[in-house]
C-alpha positions in Angstrom: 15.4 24.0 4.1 14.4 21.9 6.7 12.4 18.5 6.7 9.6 20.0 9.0 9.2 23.0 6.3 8.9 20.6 3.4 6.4 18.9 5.6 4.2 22.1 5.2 4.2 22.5 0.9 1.6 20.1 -0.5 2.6 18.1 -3.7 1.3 18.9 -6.8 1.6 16.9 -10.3 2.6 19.7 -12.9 1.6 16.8 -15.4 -2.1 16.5 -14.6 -2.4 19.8 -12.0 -3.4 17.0 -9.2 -2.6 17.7 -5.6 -0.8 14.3 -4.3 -0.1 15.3 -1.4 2.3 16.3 1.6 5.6 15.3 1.6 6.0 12.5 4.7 9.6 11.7 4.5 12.7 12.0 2.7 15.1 9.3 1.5 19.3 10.2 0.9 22.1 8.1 -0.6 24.0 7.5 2.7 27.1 7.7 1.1 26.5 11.7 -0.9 24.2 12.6 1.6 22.0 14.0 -1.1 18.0 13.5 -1.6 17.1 10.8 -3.8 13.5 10.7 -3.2 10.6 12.6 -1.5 8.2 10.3 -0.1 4.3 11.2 -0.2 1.8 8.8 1.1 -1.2 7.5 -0.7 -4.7 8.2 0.0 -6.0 6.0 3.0 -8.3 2.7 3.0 -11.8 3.1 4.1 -11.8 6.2 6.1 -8.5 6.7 6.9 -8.7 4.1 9.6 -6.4 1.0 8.0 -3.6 2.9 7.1 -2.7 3.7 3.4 -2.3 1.2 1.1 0.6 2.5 -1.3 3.0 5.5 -0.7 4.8 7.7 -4.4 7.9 7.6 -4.1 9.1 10.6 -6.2 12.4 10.7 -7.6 14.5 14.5 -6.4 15.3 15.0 -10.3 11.8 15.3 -10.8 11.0 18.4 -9.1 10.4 21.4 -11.0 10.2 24.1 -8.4 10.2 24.6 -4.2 7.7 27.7 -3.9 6.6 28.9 -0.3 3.3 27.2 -0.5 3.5 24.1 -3.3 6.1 21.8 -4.4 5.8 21.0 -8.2 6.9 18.0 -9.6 6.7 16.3 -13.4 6.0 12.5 -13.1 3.9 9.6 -14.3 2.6 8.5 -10.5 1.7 4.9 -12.0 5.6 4.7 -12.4 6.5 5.6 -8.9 3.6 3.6 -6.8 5.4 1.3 -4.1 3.1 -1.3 -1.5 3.6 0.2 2.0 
């Protein structure tokens, strides 16, 4: 699967059934070359216009299931906030 096709599915929180989002990036171990995190961006300032104020960061180990629409995941988001 390809980054641009992960780019597609929209995130959803098997926890709560919240959609968080799409996935904006990936981040590997340089060194397995596996996935260690998908990276989903916050929801934006004031309309959007001053960029986003935190980004989830959401461990791979946490994904439950790839489908051809919806990526679900299992995590506490408070846990995985990071400052952009």
């Amino acid at each position: 699967m390809k980054l641009c096709e992960l780019k597609e599915k929209q995130v959803i929180n098997e926890d709560d059934c919240k959609i968080i989002g799409n996935v904006a990036d990936l981040e590997f171990d340089p060194q397995s070359g596996c996935i260690i995190y998908l990276i989903v961006p916050g929801p934006g300032r004031i309309c959007s216009i001053f960029g986003r104020e935190f980004e989830y960061r959401i461990p791979f180990k946490c994904i439950k299931c790839i489908g051809p629409d919806v990526i679900l995941v299992n995590v506490c988001l408070d846990k995985h906030k990071e400052k952009c």
